[in-house]
Structures are given as C-alpha cells and as structure tokens.
C-alpha positions as CSV (number, residue, x, y, z in Angstrom):
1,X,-26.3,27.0,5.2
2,X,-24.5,24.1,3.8
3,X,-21.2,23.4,4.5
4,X,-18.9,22.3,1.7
5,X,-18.5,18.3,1.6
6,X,-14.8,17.4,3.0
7,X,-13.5,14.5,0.4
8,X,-11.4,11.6,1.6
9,X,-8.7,12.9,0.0
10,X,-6.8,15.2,-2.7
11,X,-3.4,15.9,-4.2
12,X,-1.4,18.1,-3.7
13,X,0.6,19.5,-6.4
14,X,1.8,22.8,-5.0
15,X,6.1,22.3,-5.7
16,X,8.0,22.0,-9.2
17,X,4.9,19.5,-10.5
18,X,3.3,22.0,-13.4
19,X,7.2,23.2,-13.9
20,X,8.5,19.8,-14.4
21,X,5.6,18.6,-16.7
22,X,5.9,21.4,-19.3
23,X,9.7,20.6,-19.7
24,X,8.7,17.2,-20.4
25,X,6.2,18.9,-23.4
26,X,8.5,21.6,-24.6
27,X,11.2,19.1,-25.5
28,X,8.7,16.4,-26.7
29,X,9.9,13.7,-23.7
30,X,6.4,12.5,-22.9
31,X,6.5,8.8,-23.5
32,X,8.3,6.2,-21.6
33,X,12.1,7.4,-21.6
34,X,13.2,10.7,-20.4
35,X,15.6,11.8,-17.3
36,X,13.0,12.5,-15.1
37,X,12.0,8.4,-15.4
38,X,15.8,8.0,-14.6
39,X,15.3,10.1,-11.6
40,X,12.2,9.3,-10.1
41,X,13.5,5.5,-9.9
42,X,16.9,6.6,-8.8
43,X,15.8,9.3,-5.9
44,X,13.1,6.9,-4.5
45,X,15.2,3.7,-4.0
46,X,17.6,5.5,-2.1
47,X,14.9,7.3,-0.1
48,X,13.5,3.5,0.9
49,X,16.9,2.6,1.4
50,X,17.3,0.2,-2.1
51,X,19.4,0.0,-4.7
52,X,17.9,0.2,-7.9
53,X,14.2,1.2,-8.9
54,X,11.6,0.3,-11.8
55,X,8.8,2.5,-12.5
56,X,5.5,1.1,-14.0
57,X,2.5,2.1,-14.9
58,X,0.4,1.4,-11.5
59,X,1.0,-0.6,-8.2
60,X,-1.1,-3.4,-9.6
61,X,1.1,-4.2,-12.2
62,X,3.9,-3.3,-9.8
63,X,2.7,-6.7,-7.9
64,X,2.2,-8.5,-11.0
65,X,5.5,-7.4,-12.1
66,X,7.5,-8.7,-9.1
67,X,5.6,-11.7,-9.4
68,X,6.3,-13.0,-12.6
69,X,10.3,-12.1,-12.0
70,X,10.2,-14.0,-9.6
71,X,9.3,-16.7,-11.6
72,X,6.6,-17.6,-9.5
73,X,3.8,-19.6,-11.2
74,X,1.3,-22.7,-11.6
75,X,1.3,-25.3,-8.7
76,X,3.2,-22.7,-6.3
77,X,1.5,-20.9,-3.4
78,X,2.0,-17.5,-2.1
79,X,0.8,-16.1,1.8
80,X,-1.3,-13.2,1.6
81,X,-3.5,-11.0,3.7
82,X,-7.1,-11.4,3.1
83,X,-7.6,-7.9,4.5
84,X,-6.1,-6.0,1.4
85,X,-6.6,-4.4,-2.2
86,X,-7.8,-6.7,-4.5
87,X,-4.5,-6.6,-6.6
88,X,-2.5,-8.2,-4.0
89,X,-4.1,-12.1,-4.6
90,X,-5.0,-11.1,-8.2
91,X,-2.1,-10.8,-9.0
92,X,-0.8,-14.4,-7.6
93,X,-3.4,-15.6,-9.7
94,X,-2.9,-14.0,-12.8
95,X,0.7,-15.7,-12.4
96,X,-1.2,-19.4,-12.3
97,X,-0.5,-19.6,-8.4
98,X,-2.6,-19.9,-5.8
99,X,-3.4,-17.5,-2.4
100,X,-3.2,-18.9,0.8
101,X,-5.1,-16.4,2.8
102,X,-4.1,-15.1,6.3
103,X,-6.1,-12.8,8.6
104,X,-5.9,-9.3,9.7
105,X,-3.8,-8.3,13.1
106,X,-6.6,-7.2,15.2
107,X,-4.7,-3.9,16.4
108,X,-2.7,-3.2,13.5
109,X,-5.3,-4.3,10.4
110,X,-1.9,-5.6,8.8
111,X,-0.9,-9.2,8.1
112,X,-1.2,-11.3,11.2
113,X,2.3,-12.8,12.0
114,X,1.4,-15.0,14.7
115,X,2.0,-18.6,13.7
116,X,2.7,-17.8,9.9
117,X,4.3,-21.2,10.4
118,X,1.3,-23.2,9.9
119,X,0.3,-21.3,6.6
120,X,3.5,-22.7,4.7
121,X,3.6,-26.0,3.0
122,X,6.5,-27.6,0.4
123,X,4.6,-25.7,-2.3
124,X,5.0,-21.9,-0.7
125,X,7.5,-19.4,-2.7
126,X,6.7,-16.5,-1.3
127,X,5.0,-14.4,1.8
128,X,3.5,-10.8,0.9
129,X,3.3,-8.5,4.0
130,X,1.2,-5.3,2.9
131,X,1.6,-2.1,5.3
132,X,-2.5,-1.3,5.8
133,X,-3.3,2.5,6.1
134,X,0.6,3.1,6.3
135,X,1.0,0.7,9.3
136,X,3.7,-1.0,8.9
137,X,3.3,-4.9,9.6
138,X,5.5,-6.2,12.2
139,X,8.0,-7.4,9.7
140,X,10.4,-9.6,12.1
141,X,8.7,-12.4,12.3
142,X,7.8,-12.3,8.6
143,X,11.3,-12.2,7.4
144,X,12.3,-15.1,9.7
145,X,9.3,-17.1,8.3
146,X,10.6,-16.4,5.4
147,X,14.3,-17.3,6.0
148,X,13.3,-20.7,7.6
149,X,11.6,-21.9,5.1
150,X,13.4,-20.0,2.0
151,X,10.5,-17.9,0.9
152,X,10.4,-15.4,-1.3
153,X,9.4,-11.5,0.2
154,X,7.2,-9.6,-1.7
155,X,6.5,-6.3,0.5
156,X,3.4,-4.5,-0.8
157,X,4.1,-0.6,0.6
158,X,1.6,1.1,-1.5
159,X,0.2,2.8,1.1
160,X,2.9,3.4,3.1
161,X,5.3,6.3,1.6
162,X,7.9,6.7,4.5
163,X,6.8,4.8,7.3
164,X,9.1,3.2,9.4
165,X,9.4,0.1,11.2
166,X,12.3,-1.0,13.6
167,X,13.9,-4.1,13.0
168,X,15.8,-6.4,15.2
169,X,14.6,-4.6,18.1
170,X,16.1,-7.5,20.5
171,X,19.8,-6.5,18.9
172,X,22.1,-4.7,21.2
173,X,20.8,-1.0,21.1
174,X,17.1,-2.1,20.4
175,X,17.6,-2.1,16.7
176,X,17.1,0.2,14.0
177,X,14.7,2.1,12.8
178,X,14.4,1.4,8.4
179,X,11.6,2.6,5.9
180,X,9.2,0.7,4.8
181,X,9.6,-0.5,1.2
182,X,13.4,-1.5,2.0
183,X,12.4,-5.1,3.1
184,X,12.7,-8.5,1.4
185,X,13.6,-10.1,-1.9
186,X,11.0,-7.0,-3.8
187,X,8.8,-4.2,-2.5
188,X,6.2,-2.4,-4.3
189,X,4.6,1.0,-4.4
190,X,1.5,2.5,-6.1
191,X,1.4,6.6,-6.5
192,X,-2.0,6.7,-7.3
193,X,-3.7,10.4,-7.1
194,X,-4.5,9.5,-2.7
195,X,-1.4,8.0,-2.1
196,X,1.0,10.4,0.2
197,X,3.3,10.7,-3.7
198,X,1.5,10.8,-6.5
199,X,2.2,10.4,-10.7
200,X,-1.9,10.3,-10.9
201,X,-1.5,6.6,-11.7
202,X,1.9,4.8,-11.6
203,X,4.2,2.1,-9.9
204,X,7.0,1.3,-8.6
205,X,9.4,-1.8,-7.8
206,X,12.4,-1.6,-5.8
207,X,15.1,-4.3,-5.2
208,X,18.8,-4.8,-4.3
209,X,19.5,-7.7,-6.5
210,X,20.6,-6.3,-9.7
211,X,20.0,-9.6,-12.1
212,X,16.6,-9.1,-10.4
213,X,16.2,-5.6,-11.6
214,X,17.2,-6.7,-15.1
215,X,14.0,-9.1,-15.2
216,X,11.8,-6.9,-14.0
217,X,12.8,-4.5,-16.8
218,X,12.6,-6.7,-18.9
219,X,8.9,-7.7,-17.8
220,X,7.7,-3.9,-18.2
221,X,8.6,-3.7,-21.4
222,X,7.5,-6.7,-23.7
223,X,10.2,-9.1,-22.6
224,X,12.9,-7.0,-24.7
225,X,16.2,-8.6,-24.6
226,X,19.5,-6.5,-25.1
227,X,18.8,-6.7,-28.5
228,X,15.6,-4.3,-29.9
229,X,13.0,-6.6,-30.9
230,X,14.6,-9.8,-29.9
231,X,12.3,-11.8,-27.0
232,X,13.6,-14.7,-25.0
233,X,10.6,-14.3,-22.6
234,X,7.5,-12.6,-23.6
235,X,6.6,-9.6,-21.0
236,X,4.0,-6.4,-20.7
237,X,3.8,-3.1,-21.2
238,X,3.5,-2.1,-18.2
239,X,5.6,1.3,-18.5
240,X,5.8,4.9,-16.7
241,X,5.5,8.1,-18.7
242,X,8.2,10.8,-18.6
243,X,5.5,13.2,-17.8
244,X,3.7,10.6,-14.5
245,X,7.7,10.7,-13.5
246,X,8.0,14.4,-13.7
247,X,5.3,14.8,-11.5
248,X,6.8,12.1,-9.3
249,X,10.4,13.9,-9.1
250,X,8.3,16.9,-8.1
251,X,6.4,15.5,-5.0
252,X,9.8,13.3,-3.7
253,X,11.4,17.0,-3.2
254,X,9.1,17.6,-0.7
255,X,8.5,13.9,0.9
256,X,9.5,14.2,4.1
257,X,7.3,17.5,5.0
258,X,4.1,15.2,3.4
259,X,5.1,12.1,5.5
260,X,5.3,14.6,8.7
261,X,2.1,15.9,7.4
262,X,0.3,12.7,7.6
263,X,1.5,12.0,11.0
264,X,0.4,15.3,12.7
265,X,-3.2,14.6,10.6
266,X,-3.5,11.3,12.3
267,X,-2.3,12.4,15.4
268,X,-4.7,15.6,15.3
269,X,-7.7,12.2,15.0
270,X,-6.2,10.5,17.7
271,X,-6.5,13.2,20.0
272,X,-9.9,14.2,19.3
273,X,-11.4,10.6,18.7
274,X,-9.1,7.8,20.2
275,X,-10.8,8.1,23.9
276,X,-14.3,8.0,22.3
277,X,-16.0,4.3,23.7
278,X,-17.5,3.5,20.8
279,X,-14.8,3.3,18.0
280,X,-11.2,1.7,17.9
281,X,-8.9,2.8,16.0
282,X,-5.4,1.3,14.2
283,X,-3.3,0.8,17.1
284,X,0.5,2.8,16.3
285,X,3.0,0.0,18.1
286,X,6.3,1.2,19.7
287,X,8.3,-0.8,16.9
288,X,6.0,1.6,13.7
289,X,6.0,5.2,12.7
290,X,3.2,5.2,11.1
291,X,2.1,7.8,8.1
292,X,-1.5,7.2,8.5
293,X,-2.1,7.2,5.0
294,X,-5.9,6.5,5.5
295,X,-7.4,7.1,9.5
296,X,-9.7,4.3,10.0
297,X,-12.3,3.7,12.8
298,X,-14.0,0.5,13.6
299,X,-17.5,0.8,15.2
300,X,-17.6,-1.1,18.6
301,X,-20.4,-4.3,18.3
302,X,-23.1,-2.3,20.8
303,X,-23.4,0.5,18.5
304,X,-26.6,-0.7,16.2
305,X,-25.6,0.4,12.8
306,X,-22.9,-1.1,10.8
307,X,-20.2,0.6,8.5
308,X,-22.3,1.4,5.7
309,X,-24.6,3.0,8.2
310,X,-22.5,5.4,9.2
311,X,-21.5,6.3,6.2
312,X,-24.5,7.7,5.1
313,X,-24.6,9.3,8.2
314,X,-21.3,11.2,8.0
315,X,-22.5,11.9,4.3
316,X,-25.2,14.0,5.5
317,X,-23.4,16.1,7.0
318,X,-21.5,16.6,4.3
319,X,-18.0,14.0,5.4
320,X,-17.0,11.5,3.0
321,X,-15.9,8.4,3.7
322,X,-14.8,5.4,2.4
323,X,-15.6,1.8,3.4
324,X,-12.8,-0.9,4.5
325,X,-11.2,-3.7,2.2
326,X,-13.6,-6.6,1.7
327,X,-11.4,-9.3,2.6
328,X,-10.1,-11.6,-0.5
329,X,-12.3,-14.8,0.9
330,X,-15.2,-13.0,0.7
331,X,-14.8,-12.3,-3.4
332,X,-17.1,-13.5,-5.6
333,X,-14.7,-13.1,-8.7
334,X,-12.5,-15.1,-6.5
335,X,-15.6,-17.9,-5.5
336,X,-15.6,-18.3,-9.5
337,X,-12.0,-19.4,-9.6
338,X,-12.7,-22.6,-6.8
339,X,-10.8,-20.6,-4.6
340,X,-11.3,-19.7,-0.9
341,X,-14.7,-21.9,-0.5
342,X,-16.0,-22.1,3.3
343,X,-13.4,-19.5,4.5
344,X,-13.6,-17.7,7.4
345,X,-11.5,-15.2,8.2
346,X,-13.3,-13.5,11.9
347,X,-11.1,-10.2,12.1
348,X,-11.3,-9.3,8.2
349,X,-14.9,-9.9,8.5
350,X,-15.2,-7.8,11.1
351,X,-13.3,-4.7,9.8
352,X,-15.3,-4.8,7.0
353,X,-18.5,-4.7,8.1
354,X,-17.8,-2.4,11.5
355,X,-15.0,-0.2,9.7
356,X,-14.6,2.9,7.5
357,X,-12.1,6.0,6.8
358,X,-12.4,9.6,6.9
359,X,-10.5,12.4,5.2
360,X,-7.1,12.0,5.3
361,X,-5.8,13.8,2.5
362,X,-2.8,16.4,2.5
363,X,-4.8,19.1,2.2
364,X,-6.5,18.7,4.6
365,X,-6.9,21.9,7.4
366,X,-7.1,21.3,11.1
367,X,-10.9,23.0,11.1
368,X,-11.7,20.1,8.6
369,X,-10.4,17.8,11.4
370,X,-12.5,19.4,14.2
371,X,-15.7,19.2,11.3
372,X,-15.1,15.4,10.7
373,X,-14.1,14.5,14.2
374,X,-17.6,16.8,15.4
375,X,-19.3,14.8,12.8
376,X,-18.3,11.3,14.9
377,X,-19.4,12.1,17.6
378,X,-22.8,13.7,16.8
379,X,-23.6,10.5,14.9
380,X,-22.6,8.4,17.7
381,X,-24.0,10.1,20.3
C-alpha cells in the first residue's frame, strides 16, 4: 500500500477565517480599505511589540518598501546575509544600492555577527539581520554595529512569527526576553500561505517612528500626498486587500497556540533526530525561542550523497522536502549585475549543498513526525 505523501507544509484556516472573509463580500469591502486592514496592522504591531503597522501586498515588497523610506539608494551599501530569500539583496538593488554579503552562523544558519565590523565602510546605511527558519539572529551585536557606526536596521522576520530573542542579556537580571520583529529602525514580515500567519500572500512593515510610517504609506500607495492625486514622490502599489486582512485578523486570534505549535513540532524532531551522527541540525541558543518555522537538517560530509540526493530519497517514500537557500553569491541573475564576482562564502555553500527541510507545517500530526523522522533514518542507515 502507499502511504499518502506528507507536504512540507499547509495552512491552517480552522478559526473566524471563512467568517471574516464573507463579511468582507457581503458588504462589498474587498479592495484595499476596510476595518479589518485597520486591524490586522493595529493587532500585529502590538503583538511584536511596535507601534504602528503597514500592510502590503507580500514580504518582498515589504523589504522594498522599507528600503526606499529609508531613502536608501545609488552609491550606498547595505549588509546582508548571503544565506537568505532572494528578496532580501533584491531588493537593495532594485533601490540602486549595492549588497555587501555576509555569511551564515554555522549553528544558527542566521547572519553571522562576528566581526560585522570589517563589513562596514563610509558608504554603509544599513544592516539587515533576517531570522532563518524562525531562529532568531543574535541581535546584540547587530544593533551595536549598527549604533557605532549609525546604520540603519532593517529586520527581515518573515519567517519568524513570535519568536523571541533576549536582549541585553549582560543587564542586571540577564535581560529581557522581546519578539522578534520589534528590533531596529523597520522590521518586516511576509504571511505567505507556509508562514506560521497567513493572508495567502501579503506583507507587513512595522516601525516606531511615526514620520517613518507616513512614508512608508505613502510608498504603498503611489506616492499619494495628503491631497488625492497630488504626488511629491512617486511610490507603488504595493497594497493589502480587506479580504488577505480578514484572513490575517483571523489567524492573529489564535497566534500564540500556532507559535506553541511550532515549538512542540520542532521539539517532537529534535527528540527523534537530533542524536542521529549523521545530520546537524539549527542549533536553539539559550538567548532564542525559537518557532521553528521550517526544521532543517544538514547531512554530515561522510555521508556520500548530497542534499538533492536525499531528497529524492525521502520522496520515495512519499516525504517532501524542500532544498536550503542558495546563497546570494552564488546567483547568476546577480553574476549579470557585476556583482558578487569570485565570492566565496564556505558556510552558505555548505548549507546549500548538504541541507534540506522536512514538514513543518501546522497541521502536521505527531504520526506524520514519527513517518518523516522513520524516513531519516532508513535513508541514512
């Protein structure tokens, strides 16, 4: 018999969702204005701990968004972590600035913060720390980096709904404990249809500087002044629905029992996979809670398959997978642009070609778990 394939991952969309939606069609509220817009950006900056929210339409344009109001643009250079989504350096490009590409924390996957120092020269704005698999990335060092050399903060957190971090942990009282996506000058979300909260595509931007906000309305929608049809800067339409923000209200009802979700799914992987000798996994530190967005294993160097390998392997028995981020250096559309020539970037390289992730999705059951995990270890025996 076969056994039904486990996907990577699925929504769930078991609260107010289908509720919330036909409200938003029996009163004809289905384009870009509507209360539940209002709310979606209201209830998730104060869940991250911010003050005011913009929605968009994805968490691509959420990055390009934060980019441009930051005015950041040709001849300035931003840091960024080669081992990420393509959107991240596209979208310092798209802006007429250039990448400066740092590599991959070896434990954590995330943004290595060791000697950021040396990346920064008189022409850096800004430093974009993206939380990998909902890790966060130690953000300390980052943030006094920044402060040194008066850097912008661009926190990507797309894949990190409700992780936590613990900042100035050598305070009195070890610190505090704060969500991820309430760091720096702008932080950014995608709720994409894997992402722990999901609008099936959609963005958001959070800040606590209110002339900030203003611009990066003002980007999302055309460049509209305070007068209709009046345009001191020209902008996008980069704009939510009322009806991707319904479904968003929905799913922040029940965030905190999806976040705890994730955590006892990556837990349940740890357990059943984190002694096996021939994987690694994304090390939790003592200053992260992580969500485990996405659970990740590395193949260790003796085991003679790569990523792609094993892949096909867990795909025959009927586990899918997904492969790692490519890192940015690596990019041929990237190679076109004169940029990143003769880079090498050893730990990136190496969670690409040795790393992959399995099913992580919310609706995911623990017998699914024991299947995948089985799968691992059959393949690797």
């Amino acid at each position: 018999m076969t056994l039904p394939r486990i996907p990577v991952s699925e929504p769930l969309l078991d609260g107010n969702e289908a509720a919330y939606v036909a409200e938003c069609v029996a009163t004809g509220w289905v384009s870009s204005m509507g209360r539940f817009v209002d709310a979606f950006e209201d209830g998730w900056a104060r869940y991250c701990g911010r003050r005011h929210g913009v929605a968009v339409s994805n968490g691509t344009v959420a990055l390009e968004a934060a980019i441009a109001a930051l005015g950041i643009g040709p001849g300035d250079e931003v840091l960024v972590p080669t081992f990420t989504i393509v959107s991240c350096a596209q979208a310092v490009v798209y802006a007429g600035a250039t990448p400066v590409l740092v590599d991959a924390d070896p434990d954590t996957w995330g943004l290595d913060v060791r000697d950021l120092d040396r990346y920064v020269t008189p022409r850096t704005r800004a430093v974009m720390p993206v939380h990998i698999y909902g890790h966060p990335v130690d953000m300390d060092p980052v943030l006094d980096v920044a402060r040194r050399h008066s850097l912008a903060v661009v926190e990507d957190a797309a894949e990190a709904h409700g992780a936590e971090y613990r900042t100035n942990r050598d305070a009195p009282g070890g610190g505090v404990w704060q969500r991820c996506g309430g760091f720096g000058d702008v932080s950014t979300f995608s709720f994409y249809a894997n992402k722990i909260l999901t609008t099936g595509e959609g963005g958001m931007v959070l800040t606590d500087d209110a002339a900030l906000a203003e611009r990066l309305r003002a980007v999302r929608n055309l460049g509209f002044g305070p007068r209709r049809f009046y345009h001191e800067t020209l902008g996008h339409n980069f704009r939510l629905t009322n009806l991707q923000a319904a479904l968003g209200v929905a799913q922040l009802e029940r965030a905190d029992a999806a976040v705890a979700r994730k955590r006892w799914i990556g837990q349940a992987y740890t357990e059943r996979l984190g002694a096996l000798p021939r994987i690694t996994m994304q090390t939790e530190q003592p200053w992260a809670k992580s969500v485990h967005w996405m659970v990740g294993v590395v193949l260790a160097d003796d085991v003679p398959f790569d990523a792609e390998a094993f892949a096909s392997r867990l795909a025959a028995r009927g586990i899918e997978t997904r492969p790692f981020f490519l890192g940015m250096h690596e990019q041929p559309a990237f190679h076109a642009r004169g940029l990143f020539a003769g880079e090498r970037h050893p730990v990136a390289e190496r969670l690409a070609r040795r790393g992959l992730y399995l099913p992580s999705g919310l609706t995911l059951q623990e017998d699914d778990i024991d299947r995948v995990a089985d799968a691992v270890r059959e393949v690797l025996a």
